[in-house]
N, C-alpha and C positions, 0 to 999 in steps of 0.2 A: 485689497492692495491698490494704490493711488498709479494712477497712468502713469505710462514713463512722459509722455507729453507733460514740457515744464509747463504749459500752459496750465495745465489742468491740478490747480492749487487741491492737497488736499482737507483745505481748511483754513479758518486764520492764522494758523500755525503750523510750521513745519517741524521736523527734527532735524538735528546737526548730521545723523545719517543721511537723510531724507538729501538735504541740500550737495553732501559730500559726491552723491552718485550722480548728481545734476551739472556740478560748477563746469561751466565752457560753454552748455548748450545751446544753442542758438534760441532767443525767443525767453531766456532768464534775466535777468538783471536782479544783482546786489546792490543791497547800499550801505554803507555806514552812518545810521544816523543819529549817533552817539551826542550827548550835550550832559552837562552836570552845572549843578546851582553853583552860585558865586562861590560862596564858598567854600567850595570844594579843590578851587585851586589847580583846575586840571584841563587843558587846551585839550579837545578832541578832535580837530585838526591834525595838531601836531602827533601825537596817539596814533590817528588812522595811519600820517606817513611811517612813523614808524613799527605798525604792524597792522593788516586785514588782510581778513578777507581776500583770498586772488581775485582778481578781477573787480572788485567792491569799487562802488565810486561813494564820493564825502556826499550826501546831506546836510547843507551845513540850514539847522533848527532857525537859528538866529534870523539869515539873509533871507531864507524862505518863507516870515513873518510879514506883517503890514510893516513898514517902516515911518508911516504916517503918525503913528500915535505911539506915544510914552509908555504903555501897555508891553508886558512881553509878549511874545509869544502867540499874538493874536489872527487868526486867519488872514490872511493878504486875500485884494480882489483875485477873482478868477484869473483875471487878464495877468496879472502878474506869475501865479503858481504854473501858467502856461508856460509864460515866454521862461522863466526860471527853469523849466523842467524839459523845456526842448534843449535851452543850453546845458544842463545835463546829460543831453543825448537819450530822453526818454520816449518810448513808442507806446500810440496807443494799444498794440497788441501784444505788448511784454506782460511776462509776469515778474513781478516785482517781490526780494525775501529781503524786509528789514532788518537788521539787527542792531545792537548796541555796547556800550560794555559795561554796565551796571549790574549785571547781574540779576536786575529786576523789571527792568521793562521801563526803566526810567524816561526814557525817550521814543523809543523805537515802535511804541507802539503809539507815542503820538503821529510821528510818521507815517505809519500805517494809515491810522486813523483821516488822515488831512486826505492822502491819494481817494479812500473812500467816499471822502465828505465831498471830493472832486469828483468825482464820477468813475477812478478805476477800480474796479470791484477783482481786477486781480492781482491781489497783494498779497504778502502774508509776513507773519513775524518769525524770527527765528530762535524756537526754544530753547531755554540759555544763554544766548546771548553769544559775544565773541569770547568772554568766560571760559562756557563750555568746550564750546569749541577750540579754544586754548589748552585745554587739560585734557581732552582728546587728543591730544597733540597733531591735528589736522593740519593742513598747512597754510601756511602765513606768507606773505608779501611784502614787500616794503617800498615808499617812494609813493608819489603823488602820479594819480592817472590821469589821462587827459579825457573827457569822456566822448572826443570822436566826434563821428559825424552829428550836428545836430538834431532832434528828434521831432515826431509831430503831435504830441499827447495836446490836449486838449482838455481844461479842466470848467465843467458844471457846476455849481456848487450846489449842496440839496439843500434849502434854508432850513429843513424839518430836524436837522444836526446837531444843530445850534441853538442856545440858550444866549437871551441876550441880558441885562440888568433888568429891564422894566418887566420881563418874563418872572425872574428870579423874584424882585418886588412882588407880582399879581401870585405869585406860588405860595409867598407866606402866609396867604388868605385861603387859598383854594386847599393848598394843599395835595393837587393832582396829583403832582412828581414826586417822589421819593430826592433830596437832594444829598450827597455822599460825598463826604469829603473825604481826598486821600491822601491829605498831608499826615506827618506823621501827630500821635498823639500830642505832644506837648505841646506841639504850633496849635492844633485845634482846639486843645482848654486854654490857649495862652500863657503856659507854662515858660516855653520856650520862645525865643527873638521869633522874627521873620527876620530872613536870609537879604531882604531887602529893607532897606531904609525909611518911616516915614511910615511902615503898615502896622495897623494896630493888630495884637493876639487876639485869638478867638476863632468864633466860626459863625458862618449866618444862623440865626435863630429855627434850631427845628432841626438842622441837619444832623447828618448821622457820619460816626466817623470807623473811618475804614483805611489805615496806611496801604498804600500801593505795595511795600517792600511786603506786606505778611500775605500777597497773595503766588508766592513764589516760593518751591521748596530749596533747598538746602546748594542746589546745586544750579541756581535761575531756572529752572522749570517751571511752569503755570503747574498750580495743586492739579493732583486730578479731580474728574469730576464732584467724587463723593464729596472731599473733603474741601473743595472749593464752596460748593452748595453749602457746606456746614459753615465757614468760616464769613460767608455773605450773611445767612442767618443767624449768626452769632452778632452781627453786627446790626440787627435791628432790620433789615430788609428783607422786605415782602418780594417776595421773584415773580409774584403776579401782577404784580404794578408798575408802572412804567420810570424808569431809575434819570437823575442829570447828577452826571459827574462834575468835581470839581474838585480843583488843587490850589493850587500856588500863582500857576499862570498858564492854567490850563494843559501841562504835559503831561505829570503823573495822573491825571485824573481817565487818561484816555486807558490805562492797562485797566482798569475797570473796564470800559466799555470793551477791549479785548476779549478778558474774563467770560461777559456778558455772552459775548457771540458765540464761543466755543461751548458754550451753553443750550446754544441755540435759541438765545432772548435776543430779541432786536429794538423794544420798547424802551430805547436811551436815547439821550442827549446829550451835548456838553455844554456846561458854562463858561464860556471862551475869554472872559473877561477875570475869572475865578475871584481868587481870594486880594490877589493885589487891584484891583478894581474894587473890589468888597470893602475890604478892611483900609485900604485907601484915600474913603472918603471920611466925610463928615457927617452926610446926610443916610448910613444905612447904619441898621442896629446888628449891633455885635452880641453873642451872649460868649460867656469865658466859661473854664471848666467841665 
């Protein structure tokens, strides 16, 4: 049984139980940190105010990126994920339950992911999502929060996290990394557009493809273990070798590295620059199909 101390995460993921028995506690902290492709047509802003989570403060994906470079979604210096996350009102001795509303871990676990990649190793994702916990009929909130006194978190960044392009370049010779793309099928044979403008179909040469949404059962749950295992090895991946995930622009690639942990596999990385860096250019090779 997991401590009643919210400090004491038990695991990368919690259950909608798990959180239900917690929400108020002192030393918790929710977020919302919901985001969806252009596409999609859907302000999660506007979403959060009108419904999360009690107590949930916004995430907002976008702002909390570098805003330096044309790139989505890209890690921001330290210095920034700092000052951003005290004006949140975040502590370094919170524990932290992300969640999102895709029902797949579309964002929330990049979230996760970043606080980690920052040095807070007390985070966790919340299985299912705001989904589940909507059809629990748990209770809901409405209106925009303020999120209070300023906070003192402090972010490290661990460089060992992160995959950069010329990493990605020297890997299609080595071959060390396992590289896992988890966009959906079509974008990875070039079947289908990219969501953004300007990016050619395909996938880098060698990698192996694995949609983020099929690691999720029926109801936003992470598969369990068995059939998690099976459906990573169905996918051509060796679990002994060390994995770098990749997407779009680096979001959905992090529910892999989620997957990974509750695995108890810690041998990943991400490529933070992903497929819109990739397929981007001019100068890298693309294969289709």
């Amino acid at each position: 049984m997991p401590s009643s101390n919210p400090l004491a995460l038990p695991g990368p993921l919690v259950s909608t139980g798990w959180l239900a028995q917690r929400l108020g506690t002192p030393g918790l902290l929710v977020l919302d940190g919901s985001w969806y492709l252009p596409t999609a047509a859907r302000d999660p802003r506007a979403e959060f105010v009108a419904g999360h989570i009690p107590g949930a403060r916004f995430f907002d994906l976008d702002q909390a990126s570098d805003q330096a470079t044309a790139l989505p979604h890209m890690l921001p210096a330290a210095e920034q994920f700092t000052r951003q996350m005290r004006e949140l009102g975040i502590r370094r001795d919170q524990a932290i339950v992300v969640y999102d509303g895709s029902s797949a871990n579309l964002s929330a676990a990049r979230v996760w992911w970043m606080f980690r990649v920052f040095g807070h190793r007390g985070v966790a994702v919340l299985d299912g999502g705001f989904g589940k916990w909507v059809k629990e009929r748990r209770p809901v909130e409405t209106g925009a929060l303020s999120p209070g006194t300023p906070g003192d978190f402090e972010a490290r960044l661990d460089p060992g996290a992160v995959r950069d392009l010329a990493q990605v370049r020297a890997n299609l010779e080595s071959r060390r990394e396992q590289l896992v793309d988890m966009r959906p099928a079509g974008r990875f044979a070039g079947r289908e557009p990219e969501p953004r403008p300007g990016i050619r179909g395909g996938h880098v040469p060698g990698s192996l493809s694995l949609p983020y949404a099929e690691l999720v059962s029926g109801d936003g749950t992470l598969l369990p273990p068995d059939r998690l295992k099976a459906r990573l090895e169905k996918a051509g991946l060796d679990l002994a070798r060390p994995v770098v995930a990749t997407c779009g622009s680096g979001t959905s690639a992090c529910a892999l590295i989620l997957a990974l942990e509750t695995l108890g596999l810690h041998a990943h990385a991400l490529y933070d620059g992903a497929w819109t860096e990739w397929g981007g250019r001019e100068d890298t090779s693309v294969e289709t199909g």
